[in-house]
C-alpha positions as CSV (number, residue, x, y, z in Angstrom):
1,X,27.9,15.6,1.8
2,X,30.9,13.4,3.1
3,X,31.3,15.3,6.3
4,X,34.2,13.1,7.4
5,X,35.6,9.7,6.5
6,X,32.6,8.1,8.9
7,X,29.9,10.8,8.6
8,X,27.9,11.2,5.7
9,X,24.6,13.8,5.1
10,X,21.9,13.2,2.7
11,X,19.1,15.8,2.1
12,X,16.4,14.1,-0.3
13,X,13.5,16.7,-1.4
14,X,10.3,14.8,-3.4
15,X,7.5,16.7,-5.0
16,X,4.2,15.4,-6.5
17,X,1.2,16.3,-8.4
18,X,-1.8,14.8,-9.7
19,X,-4.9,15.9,-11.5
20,X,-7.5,13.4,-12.3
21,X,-11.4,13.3,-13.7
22,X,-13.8,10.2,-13.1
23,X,-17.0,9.9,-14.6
24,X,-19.2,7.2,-13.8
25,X,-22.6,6.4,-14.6
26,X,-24.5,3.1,-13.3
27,X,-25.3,1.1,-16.5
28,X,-23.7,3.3,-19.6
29,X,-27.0,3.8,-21.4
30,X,-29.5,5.5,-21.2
31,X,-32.1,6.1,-18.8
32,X,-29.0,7.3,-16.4
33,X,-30.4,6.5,-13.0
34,X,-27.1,7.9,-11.1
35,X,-24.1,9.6,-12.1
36,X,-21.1,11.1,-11.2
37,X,-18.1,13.3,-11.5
38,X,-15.5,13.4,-9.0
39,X,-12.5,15.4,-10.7
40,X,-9.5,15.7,-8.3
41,X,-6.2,17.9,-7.8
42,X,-3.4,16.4,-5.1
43,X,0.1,17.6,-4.4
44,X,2.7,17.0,-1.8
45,X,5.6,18.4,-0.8
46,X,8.4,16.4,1.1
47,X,12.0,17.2,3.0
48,X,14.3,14.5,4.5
49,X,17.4,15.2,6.7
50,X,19.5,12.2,7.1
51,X,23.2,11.2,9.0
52,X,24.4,8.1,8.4
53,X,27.8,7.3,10.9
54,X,29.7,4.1,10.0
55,X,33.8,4.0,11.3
56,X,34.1,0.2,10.4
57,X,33.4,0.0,14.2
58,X,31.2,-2.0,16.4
59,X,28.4,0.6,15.9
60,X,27.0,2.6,13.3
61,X,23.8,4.6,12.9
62,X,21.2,6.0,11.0
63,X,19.3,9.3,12.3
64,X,17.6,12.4,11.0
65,X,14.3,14.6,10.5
66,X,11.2,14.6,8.1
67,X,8.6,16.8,7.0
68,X,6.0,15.8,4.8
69,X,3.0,18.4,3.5
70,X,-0.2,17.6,1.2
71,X,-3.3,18.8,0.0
72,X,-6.5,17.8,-2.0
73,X,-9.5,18.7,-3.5
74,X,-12.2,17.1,-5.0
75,X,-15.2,18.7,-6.4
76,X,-17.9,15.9,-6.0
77,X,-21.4,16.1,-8.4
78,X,-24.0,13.3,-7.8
79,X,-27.1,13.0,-10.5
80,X,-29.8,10.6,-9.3
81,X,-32.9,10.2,-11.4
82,X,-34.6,6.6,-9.9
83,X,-36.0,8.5,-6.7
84,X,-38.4,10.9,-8.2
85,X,-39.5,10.0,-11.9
86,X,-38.4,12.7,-14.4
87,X,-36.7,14.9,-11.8
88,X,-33.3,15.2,-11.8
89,X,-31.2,16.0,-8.2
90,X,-28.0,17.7,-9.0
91,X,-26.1,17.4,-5.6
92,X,-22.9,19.0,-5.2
93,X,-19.9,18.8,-2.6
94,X,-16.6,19.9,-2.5
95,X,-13.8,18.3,-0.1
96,X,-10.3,20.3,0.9
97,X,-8.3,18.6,3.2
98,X,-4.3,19.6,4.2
99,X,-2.0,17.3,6.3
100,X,1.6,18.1,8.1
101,X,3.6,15.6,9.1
102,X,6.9,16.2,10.8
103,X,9.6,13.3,12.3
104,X,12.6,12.4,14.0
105,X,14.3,8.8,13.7
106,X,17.2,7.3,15.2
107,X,18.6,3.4,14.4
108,X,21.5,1.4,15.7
109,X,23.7,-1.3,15.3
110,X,25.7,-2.3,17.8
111,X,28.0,-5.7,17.2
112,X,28.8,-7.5,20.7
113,X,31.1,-9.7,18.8
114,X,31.9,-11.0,15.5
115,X,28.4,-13.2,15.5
116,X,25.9,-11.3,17.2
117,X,24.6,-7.8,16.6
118,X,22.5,-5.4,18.2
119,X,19.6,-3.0,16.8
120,X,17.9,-0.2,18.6
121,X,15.7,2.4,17.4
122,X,12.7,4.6,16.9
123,X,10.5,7.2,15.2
124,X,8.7,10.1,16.7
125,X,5.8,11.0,14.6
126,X,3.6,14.5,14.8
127,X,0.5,14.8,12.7
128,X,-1.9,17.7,12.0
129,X,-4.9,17.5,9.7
130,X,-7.4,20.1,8.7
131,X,-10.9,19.7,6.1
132,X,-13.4,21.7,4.9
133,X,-16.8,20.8,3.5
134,X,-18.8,22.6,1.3
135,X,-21.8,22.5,-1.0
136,X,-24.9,20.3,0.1
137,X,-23.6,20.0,3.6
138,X,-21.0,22.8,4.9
139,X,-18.6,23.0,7.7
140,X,-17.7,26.5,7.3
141,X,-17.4,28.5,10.3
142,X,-16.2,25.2,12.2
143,X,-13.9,23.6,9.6
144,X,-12.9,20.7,12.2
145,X,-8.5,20.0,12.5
146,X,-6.8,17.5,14.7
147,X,-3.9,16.0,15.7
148,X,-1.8,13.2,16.5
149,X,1.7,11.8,17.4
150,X,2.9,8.8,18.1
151,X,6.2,6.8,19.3
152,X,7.4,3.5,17.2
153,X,10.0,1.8,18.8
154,X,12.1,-1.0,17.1
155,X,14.4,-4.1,18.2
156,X,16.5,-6.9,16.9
157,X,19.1,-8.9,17.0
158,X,21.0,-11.2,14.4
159,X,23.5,-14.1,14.6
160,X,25.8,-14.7,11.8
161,X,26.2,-18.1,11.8
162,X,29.1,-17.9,9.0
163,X,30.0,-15.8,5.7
164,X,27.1,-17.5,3.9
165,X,23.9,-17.5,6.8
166,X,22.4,-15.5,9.8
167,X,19.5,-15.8,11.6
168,X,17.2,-12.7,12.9
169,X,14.8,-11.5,15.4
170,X,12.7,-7.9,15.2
171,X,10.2,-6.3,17.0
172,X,8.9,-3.1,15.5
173,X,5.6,-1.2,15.9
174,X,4.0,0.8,12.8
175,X,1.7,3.5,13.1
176,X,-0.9,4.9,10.4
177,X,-2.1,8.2,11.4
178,X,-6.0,9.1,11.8
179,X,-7.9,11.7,9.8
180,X,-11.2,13.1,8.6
181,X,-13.7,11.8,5.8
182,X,-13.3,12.9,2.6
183,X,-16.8,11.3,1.5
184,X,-19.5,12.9,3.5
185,X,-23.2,13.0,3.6
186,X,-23.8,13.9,7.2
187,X,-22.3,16.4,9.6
188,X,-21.2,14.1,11.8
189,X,-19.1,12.0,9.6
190,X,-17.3,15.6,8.3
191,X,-16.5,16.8,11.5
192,X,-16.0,13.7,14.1
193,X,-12.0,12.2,13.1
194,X,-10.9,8.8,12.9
195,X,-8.1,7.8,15.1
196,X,-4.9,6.9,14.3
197,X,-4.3,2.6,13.4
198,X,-1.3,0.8,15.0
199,X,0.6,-2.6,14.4
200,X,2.7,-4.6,16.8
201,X,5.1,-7.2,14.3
202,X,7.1,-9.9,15.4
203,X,9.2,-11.6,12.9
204,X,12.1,-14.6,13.2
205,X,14.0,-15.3,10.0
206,X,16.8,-16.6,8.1
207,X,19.1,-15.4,5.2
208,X,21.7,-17.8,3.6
209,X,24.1,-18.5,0.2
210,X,24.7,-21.4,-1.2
211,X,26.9,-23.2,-3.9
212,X,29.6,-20.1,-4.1
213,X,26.9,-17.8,-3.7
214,X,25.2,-18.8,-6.6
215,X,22.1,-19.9,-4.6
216,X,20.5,-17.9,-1.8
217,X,17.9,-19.1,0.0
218,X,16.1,-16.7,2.8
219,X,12.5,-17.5,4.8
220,X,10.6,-15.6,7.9
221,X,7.7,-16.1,10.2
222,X,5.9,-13.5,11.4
223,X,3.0,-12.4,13.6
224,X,1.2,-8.7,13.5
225,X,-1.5,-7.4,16.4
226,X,-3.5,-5.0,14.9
227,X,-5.4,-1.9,17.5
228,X,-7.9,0.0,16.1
229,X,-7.6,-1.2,12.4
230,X,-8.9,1.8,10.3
231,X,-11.7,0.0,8.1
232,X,-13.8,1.6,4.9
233,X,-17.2,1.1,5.0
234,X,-20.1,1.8,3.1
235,X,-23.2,2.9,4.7
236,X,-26.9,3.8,4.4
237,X,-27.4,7.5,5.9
238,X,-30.1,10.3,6.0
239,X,-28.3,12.6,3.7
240,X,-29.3,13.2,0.0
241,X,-27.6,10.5,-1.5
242,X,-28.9,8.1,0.7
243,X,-25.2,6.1,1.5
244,X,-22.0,7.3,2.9
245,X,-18.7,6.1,2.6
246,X,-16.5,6.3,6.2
247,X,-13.3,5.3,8.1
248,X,-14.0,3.5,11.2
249,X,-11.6,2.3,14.3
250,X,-13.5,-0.6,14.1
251,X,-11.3,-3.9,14.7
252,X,-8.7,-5.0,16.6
253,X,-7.1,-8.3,14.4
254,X,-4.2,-10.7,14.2
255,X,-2.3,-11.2,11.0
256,X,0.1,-14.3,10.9
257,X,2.2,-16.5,8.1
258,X,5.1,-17.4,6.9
259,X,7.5,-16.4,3.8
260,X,10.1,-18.3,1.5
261,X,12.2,-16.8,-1.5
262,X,15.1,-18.2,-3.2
263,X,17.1,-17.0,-5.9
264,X,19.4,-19.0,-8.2
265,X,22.2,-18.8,-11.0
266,X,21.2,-22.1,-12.8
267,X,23.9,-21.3,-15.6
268,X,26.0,-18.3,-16.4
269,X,22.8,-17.5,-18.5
270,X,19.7,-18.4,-16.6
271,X,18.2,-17.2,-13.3
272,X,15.5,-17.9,-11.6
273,X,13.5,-16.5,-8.9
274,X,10.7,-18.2,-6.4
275,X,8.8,-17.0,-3.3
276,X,5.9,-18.6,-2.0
277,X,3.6,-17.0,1.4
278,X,1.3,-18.3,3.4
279,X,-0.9,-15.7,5.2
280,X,-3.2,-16.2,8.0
281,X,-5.3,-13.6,9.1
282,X,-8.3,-13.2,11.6
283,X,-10.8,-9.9,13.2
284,X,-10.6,-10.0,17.3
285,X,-13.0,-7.6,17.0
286,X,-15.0,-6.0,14.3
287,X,-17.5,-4.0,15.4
288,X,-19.0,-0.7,14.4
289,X,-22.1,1.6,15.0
290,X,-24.3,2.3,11.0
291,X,-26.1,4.6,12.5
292,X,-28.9,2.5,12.9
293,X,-27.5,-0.5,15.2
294,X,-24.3,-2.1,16.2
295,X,-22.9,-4.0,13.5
296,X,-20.4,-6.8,14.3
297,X,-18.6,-8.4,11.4
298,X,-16.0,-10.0,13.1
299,X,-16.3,-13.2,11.0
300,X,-15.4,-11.6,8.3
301,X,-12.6,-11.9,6.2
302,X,-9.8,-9.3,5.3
303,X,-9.8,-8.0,2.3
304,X,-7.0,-8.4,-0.2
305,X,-5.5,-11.0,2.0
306,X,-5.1,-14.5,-0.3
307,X,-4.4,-17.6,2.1
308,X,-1.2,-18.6,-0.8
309,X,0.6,-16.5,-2.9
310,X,3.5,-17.7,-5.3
311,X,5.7,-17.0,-7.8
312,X,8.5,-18.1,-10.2
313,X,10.3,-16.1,-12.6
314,X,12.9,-16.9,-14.8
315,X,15.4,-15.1,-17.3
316,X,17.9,-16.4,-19.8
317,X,20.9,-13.6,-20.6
318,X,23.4,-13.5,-23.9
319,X,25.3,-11.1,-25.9
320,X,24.1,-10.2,-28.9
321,X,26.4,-7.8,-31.2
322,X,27.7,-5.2,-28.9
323,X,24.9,-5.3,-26.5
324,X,23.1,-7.4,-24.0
325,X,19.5,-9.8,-24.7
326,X,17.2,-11.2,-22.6
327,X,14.4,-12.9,-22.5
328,X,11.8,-12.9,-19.1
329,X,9.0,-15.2,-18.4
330,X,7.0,-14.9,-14.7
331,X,4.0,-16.6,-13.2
332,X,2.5,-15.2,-10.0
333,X,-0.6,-17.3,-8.5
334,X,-3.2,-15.3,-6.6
335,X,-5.1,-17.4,-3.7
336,X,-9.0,-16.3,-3.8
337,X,-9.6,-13.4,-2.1
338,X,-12.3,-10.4,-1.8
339,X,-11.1,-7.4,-2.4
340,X,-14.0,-5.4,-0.4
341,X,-14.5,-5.2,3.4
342,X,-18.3,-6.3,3.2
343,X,-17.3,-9.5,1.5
344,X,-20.1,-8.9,-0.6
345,X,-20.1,-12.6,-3.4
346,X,-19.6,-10.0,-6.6
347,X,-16.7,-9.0,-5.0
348,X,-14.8,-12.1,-4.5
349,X,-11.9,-13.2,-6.9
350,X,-11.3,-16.6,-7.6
351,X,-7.5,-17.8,-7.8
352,X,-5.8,-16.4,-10.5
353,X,-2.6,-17.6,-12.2
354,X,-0.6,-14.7,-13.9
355,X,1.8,-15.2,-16.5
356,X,3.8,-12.4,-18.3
357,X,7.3,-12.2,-20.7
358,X,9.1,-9.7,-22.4
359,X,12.2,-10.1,-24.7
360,X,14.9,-7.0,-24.0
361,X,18.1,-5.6,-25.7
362,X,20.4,-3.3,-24.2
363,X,22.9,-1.3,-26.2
364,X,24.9,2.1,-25.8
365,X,22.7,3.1,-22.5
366,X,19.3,2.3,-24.7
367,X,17.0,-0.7,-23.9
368,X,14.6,-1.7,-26.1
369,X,11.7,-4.2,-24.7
370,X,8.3,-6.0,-26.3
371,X,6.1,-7.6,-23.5
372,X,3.3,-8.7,-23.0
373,X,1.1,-9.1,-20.0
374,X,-1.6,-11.6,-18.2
375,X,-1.3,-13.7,-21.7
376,X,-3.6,-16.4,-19.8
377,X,-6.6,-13.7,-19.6
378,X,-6.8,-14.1,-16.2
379,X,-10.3,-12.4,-15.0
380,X,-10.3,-10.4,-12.0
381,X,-11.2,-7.1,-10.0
382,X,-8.7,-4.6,-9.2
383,X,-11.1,-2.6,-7.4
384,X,-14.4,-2.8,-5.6
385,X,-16.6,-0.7,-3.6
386,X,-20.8,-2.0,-2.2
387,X,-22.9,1.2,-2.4
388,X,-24.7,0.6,0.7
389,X,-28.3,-0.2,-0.2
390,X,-27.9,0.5,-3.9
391,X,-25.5,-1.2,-5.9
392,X,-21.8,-2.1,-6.3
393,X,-19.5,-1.3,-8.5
394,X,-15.6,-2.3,-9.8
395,X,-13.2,-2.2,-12.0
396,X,-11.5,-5.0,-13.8
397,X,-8.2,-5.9,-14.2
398,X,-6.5,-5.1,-17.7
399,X,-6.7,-8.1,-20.0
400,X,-4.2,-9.4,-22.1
401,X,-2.2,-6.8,-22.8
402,X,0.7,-6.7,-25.6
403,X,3.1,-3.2,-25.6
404,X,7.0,-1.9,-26.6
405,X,9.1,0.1,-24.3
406,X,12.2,2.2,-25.0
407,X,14.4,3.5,-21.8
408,X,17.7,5.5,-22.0
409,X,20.0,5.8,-19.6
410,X,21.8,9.0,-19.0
411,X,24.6,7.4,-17.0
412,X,25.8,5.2,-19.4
């Protein structure tokens, strides 16, 4: 709603539902020594009230409200056979959890002059969560709830060094709210919340065009203090299952690199695209209590945090008839990595080197593509998870992978 010529409303309303069945079993064949189902229902309800003021003056802002609302279940069944030959124990537990998140935000530009502008602002965040256990172990009667809020500031300031470059400098603080643990096996871990994980970033950076705009070159530094980093770990435990699987606060850790991307019309029918990152990344402090002792893995590595990442893409336009061709060819190199907090060997990925391409034509609002996807057969794991004490288990990333698309465009 254009409230006036410098005031503008948006209300944005999002909605979202899944439902979802996994099945596992530890080898696929029989003898089955452990099994089981976890099926799943989610849904998620969310409102946004925004202003946006801009007069073509020296400031302008953003502000607003937000209210977000979810839910899950998950009915979890665990079969184990290898603890008592020929016996089968059928353990069941069911997880309901509801969150409500409500928000307030405010940003600001101010320009002091034609070169240098000024940015304020901040978010104001209210949490409430709720969960229920039941089944083999059961909260009922004292269904534990908790809350959080939090303040996140932000700051910056930019210098326009001409038309074609500026130069920037932010500070901004992120928050990640705390919860309970969906994957119990003892009372304590159901009932006893993790707290909420913040972030400190810094960043300094650059934008620029070149060559009549037909180059653009843009690169940042940045460093990010982490307080109470929220941390999934696997555990050994008393309950029937023998492991758990819980949120910790359990590090405090520095994150730090640096990140180039440029973008270029080579001709009036090839573009390219290349960004490279460097990432550096380090535990203060990792330590937590297993129930047993005080663990303290703070020579450990993050997880899913490659030391180099890079990438170049490129796409060659034309007309063809009375509609538009392409052709798209990308390779994205992956640095090694583990993708597990434990840094358990199985889990580790070596680097991988990506390559994808599609061909495309675009005609009357309809676009018709044939791609294809890691055509290398790049090995990898998407996923990973160490079973405390038993096993560990992953899933792989897709293989080569050929497939046709068809998208229409109703606004065309």
């Amino acid at each position: 709603w254009d409230i006036s010529d410098s005031m503008t409303m948006n209300y944005i309303y999002g909605t979202f539902e899944t439902e979802e069945t996994v099945v596992t079993n530890f080898t696929s064949e029989a003898p089955m020594l452990f099994g089981t189902d976890r099926p799943a229902e989610y849904e998620q309800e969310s409102h946004e009230l925004r202003f946006t003021y801009d007069d073509g003056g020296a400031f302008n802002f953003v502000a607003g409200a937000y209210y977000w609302e979810s839910e899950y279940d998950i009915q979890l069944r665990s079969w184990i056979t290898f603890l008592v030959p020929g016996v089968v124990l059928d353990i069941p537990q069911s997880t309901h959890q509801e969150t409500e998140s409500k928000a307030i935000f405010f940003e600001g530009d101010y320009a002091l002059n034609d070169s240098w502008t000024l940015t304020l602002g901040g978010r104001y965040t209210e949490d409430e969560k709720e969960s229920q256990q039941r089944g083999n172990l059961s909260t009922e009667g004292d269904d534990p709830s908790e809350d959080w809020d939090e303040f996140t500031p932000k700051a910056g300031v930019r210098y326009r060094i001409d038309d074609d470059a500026m130069l920037y400098a932010t500070y901004s603080k992120g928050y990640r709210s705390g919860g309970f643990n969906g994957r119990v096996d003892e009372l304590a871990s159901a009932t006893i919340p993790y707290d909420p994980e913040t972030v400190d970033n810094y960043e300094l950076g650059f934008k620029s065009e070149w060559m009549d705009q037909r180059l653009r070159v843009n690169g940042s530094i940045f460093y990010m203090d982490y307080q109470d980093k929220q941390e999934e770990i696997g555990l050994q435990s008393d309950g029937p299952t023998g492991q758990r699987i819980s949120v910790f606060n359990a590090a405090d850790a520095t994150m730090q690199g640096v990140e180039l991307e440029m973008q270029a019309i080579v001709t009036d029918r090839l573009s390219m695209r290349a960004n490279f990152g460097y990432l550096d990344t380090e535990y203060d402090e990792f330590t937590y209590d297993n129930g047993f002792e005080i663990v303290d893995d703070s020579g450990l590595d993050f997880r899913r945090a490659p030391e180099f990442t890079g990438s170049l893409d490129a796409t060659y336009e034309w007309q063809m008839g009375n509609g538009d061709a392409w052709l798209r060819g990308s390779y994205h190199f992956i640095d090694e990595h583990f993708i597990e907090q434990a840094n358990r060997p199985e889990l580790e990925n070596d680097a991988q080197h990506l390559v994808d391409a599609s061909i495309n034509y675009s005609i009357n609002g309809i676009t018709l593509s044939v791609f294809g996807r890691n055509l290398t057969e790049e090995d990898g794991w998407a996923h990973g998870l160490f079973v405390s004490g038993l096993f560990t288990y992953a899933s792989a990333r897709a293989p080569r992978t050929w497939g046709a698309e068809v998208v229409y465009n109703f606004g065309e």
